[in-house]
PARO-72342 format. One record per atom (N, C-alpha, C): x, y, z; atom name. Coordinates in nm, 4 decimals, always signed. Each point is the difference from the previous one (the first is absolute). Layout:
<recs>
{rec {X, Y, Z}, 'CA'}
...
</recs>
This chain:
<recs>
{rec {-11.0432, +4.8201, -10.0839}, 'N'}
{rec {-0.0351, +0.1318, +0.0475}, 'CA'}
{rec {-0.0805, +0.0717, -0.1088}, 'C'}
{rec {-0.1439, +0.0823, +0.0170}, 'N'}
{rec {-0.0840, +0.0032, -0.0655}, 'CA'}
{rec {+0.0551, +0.1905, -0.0282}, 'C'}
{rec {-0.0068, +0.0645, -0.0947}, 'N'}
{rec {+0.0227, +0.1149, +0.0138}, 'CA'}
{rec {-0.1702, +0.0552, -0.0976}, 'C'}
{rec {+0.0235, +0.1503, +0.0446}, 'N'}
{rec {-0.1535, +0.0582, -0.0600}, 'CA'}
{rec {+0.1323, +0.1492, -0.1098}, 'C'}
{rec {-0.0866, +0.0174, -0.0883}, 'N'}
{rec {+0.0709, +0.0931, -0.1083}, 'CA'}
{rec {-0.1360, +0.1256, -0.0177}, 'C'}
{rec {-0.0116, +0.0989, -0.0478}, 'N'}
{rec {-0.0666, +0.0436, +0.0231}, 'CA'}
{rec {+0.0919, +0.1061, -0.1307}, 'C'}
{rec {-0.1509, -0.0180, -0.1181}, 'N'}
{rec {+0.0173, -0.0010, -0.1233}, 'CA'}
{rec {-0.1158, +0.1467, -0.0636}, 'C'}
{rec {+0.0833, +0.1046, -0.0987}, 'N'}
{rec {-0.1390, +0.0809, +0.0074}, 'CA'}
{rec {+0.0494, -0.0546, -0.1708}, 'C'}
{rec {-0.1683, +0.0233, -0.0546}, 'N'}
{rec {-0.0385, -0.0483, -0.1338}, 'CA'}
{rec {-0.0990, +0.1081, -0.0401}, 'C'}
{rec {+0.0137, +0.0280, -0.1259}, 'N'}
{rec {-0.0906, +0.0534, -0.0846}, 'CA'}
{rec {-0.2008, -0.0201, +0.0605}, 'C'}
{rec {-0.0251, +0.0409, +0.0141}, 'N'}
{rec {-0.1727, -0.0075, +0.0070}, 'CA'}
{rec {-0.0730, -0.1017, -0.1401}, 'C'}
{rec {+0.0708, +0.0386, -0.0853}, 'N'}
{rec {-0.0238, -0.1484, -0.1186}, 'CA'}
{rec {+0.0659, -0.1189, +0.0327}, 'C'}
{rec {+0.0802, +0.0006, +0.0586}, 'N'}
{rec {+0.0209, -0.1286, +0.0061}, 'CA'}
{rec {-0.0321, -0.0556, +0.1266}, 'C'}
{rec {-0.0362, +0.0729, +0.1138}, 'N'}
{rec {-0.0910, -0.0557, +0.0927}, 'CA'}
{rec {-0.1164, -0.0322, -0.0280}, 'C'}
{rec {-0.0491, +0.0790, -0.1132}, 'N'}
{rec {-0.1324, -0.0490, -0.0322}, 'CA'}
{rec {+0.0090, -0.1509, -0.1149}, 'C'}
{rec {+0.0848, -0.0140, -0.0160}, 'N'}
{rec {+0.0194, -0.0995, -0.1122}, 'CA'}
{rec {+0.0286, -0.0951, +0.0896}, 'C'}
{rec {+0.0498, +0.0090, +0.1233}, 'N'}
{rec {+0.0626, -0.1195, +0.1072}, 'CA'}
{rec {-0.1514, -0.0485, +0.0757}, 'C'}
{rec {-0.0749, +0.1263, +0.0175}, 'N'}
{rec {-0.0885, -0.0253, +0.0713}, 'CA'}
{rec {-0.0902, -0.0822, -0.0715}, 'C'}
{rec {-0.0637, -0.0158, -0.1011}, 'N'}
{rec {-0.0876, -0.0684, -0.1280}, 'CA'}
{rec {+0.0416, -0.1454, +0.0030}, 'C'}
{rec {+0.1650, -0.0069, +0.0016}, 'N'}
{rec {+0.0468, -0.1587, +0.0440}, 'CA'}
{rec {+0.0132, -0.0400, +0.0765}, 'C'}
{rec {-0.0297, +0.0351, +0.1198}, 'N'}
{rec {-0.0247, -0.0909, +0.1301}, 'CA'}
{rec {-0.1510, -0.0130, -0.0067}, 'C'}
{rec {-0.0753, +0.1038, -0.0302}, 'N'}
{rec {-0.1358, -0.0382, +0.0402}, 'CA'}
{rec {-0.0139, -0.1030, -0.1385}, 'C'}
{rec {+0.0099, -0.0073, -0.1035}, 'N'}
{rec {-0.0221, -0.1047, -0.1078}, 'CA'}
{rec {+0.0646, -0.1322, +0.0530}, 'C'}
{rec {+0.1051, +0.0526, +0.0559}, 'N'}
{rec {+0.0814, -0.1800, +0.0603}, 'CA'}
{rec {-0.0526, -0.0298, +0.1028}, 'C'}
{rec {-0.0404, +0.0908, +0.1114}, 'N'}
{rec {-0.0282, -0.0481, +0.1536}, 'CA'}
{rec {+0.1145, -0.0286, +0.0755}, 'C'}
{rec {+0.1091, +0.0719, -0.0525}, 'N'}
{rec {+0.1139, +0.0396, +0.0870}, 'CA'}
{rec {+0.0450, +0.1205, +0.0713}, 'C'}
{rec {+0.0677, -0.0169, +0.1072}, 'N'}
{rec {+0.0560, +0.1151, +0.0718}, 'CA'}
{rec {+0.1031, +0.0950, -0.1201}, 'C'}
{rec {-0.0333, +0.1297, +0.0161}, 'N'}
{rec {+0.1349, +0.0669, -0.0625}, 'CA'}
{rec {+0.1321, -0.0143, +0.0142}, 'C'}
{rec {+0.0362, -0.0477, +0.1713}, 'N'}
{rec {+0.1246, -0.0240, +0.0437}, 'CA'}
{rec {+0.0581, -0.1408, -0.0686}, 'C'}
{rec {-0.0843, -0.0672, -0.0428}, 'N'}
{rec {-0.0259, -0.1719, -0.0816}, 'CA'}
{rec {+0.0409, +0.0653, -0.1101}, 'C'}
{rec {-0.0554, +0.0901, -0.0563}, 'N'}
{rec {+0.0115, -0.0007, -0.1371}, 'CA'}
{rec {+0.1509, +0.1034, -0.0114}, 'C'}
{rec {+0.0025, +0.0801, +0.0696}, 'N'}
{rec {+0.1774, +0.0548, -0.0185}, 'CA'}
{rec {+0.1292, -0.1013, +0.0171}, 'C'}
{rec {-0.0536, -0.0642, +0.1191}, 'N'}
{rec {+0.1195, -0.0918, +0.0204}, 'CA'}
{rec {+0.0377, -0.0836, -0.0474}, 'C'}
{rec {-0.1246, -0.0656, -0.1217}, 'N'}
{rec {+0.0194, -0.1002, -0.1227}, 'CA'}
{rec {+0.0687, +0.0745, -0.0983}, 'C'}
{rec {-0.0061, +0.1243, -0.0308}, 'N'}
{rec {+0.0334, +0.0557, -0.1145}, 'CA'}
{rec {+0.1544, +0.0652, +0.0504}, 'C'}
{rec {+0.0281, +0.0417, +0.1018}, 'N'}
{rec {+0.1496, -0.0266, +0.0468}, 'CA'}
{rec {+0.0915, -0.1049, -0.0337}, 'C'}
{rec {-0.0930, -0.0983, +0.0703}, 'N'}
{rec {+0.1270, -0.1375, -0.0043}, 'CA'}
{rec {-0.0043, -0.0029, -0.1962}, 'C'}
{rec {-0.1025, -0.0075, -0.0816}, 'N'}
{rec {+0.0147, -0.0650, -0.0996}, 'CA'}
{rec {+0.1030, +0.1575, -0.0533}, 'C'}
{rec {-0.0100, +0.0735, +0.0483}, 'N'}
{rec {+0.0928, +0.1434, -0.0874}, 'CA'}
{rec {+0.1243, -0.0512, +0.0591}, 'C'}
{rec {+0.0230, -0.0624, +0.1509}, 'N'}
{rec {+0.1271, -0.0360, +0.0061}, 'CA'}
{rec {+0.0741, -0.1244, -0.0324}, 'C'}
{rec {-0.0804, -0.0910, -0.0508}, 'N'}
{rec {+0.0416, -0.1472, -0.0455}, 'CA'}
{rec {+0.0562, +0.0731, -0.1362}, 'C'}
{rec {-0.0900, +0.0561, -0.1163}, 'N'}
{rec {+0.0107, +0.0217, -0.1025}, 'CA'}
{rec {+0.1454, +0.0608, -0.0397}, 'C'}
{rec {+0.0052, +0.0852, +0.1127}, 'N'}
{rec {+0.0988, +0.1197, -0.0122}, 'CA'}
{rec {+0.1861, -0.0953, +0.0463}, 'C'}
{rec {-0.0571, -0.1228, +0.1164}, 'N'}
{rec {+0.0966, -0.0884, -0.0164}, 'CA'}
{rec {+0.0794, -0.0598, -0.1169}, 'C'}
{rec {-0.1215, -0.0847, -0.0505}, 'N'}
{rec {-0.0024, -0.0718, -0.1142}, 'CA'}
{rec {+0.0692, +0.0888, -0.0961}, 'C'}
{rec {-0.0156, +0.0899, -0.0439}, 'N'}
{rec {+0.0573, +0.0975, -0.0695}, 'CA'}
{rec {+0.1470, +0.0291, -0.0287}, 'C'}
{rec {+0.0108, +0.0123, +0.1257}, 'N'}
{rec {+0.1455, +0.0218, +0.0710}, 'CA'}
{rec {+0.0828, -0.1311, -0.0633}, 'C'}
{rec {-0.0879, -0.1006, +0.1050}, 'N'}
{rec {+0.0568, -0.1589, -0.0177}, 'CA'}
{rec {+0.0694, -0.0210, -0.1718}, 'C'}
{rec {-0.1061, +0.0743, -0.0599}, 'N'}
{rec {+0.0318, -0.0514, -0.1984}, 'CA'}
{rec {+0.0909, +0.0826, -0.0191}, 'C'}
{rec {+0.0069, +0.1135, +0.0166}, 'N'}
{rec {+0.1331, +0.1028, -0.0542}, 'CA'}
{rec {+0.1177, -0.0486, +0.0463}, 'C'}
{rec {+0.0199, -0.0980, +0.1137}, 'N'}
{rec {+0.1285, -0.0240, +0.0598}, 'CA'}
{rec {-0.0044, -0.1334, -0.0980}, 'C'}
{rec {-0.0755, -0.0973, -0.0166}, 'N'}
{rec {+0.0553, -0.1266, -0.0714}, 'CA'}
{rec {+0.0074, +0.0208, -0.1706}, 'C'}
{rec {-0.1285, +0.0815, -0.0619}, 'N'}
{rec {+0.0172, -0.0063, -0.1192}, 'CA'}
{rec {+0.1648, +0.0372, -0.0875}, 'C'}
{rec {+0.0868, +0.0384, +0.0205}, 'N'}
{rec {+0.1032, +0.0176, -0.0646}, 'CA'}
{rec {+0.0506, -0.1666, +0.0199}, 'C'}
{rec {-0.0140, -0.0564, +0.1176}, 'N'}
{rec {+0.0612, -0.1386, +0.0202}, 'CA'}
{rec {-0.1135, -0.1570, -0.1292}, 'C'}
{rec {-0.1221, +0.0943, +0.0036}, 'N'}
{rec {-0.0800, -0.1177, -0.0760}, 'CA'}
{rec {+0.0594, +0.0521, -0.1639}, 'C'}
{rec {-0.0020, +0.1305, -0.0502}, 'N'}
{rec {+0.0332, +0.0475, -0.1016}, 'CA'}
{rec {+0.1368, -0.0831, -0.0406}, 'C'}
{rec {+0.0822, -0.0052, +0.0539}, 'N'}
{rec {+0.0887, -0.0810, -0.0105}, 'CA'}
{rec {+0.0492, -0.0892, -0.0287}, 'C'}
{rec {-0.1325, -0.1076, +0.0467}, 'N'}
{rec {-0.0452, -0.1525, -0.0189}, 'CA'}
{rec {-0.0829, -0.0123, -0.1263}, 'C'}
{rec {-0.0331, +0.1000, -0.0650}, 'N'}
{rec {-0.0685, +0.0139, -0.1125}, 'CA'}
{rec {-0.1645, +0.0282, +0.0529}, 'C'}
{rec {+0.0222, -0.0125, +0.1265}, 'N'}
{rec {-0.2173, -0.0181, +0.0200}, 'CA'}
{rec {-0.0037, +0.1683, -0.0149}, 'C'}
{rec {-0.0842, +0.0742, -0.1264}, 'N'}
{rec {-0.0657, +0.0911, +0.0255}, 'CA'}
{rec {-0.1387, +0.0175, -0.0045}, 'C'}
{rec {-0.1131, -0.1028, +0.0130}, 'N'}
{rec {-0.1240, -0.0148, +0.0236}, 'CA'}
{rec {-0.0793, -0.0821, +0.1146}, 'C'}
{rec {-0.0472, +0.0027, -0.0108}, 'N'}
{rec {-0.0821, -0.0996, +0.1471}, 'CA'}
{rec {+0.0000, -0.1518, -0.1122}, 'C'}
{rec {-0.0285, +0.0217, -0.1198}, 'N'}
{rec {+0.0270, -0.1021, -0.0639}, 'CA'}
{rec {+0.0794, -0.0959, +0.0083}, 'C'}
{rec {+0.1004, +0.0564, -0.0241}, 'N'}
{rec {+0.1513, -0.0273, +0.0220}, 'CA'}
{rec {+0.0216, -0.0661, +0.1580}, 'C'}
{rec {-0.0343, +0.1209, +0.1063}, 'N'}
{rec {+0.0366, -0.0880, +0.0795}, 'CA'}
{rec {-0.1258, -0.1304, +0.0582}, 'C'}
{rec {-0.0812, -0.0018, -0.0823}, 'N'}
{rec {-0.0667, -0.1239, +0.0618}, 'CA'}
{rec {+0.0378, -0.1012, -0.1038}, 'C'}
{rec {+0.0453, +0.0315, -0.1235}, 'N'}
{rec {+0.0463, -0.1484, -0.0623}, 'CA'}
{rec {+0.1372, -0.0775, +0.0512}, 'C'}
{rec {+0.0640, +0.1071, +0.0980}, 'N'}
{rec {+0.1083, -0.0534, +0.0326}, 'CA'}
{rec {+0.0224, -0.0650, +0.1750}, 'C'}
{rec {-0.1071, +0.0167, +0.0207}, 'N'}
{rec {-0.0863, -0.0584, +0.1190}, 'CA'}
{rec {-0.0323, -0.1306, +0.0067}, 'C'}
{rec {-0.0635, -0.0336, -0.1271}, 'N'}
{rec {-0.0321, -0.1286, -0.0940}, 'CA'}
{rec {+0.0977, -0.0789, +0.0567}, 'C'}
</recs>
């Protein structure tokens, strides 16, 4: 089910939205709805680390280092 949102923005930043579709050759609705999902993956991911990091801290992994040598 497709829903429509209906968003008011600054006049700068319509004009800053508008400059990147015509430089990309994309729709604006293209270019919000990419920048949604990636604000809501991110904002997942986020989430996702605050709930495990006390469990990796634990294990000793406190770097990406760490946990890719133990990946190995």
């Amino acid at each position: 089910m497709k829903q429509t949102i209906t968003v008011r923005i600054s006049k700068e930043l319509g004009d800053q939205i508008e400059k990147i579709t015509k430089y990309e050759h994309v729709p604006v609705s293209d270019l919000v709805r990419e920048s949604l999902q990636r604000y809501v993956t991110l904002r997942r991911f986020r989430q996702l680390r605050a709930k495990t990091l006390p469990f990796a801290e634990a294990q000793g992994l406190l770097t990406d280092e760490d946990v890719f040598k133990a990946l190995k």
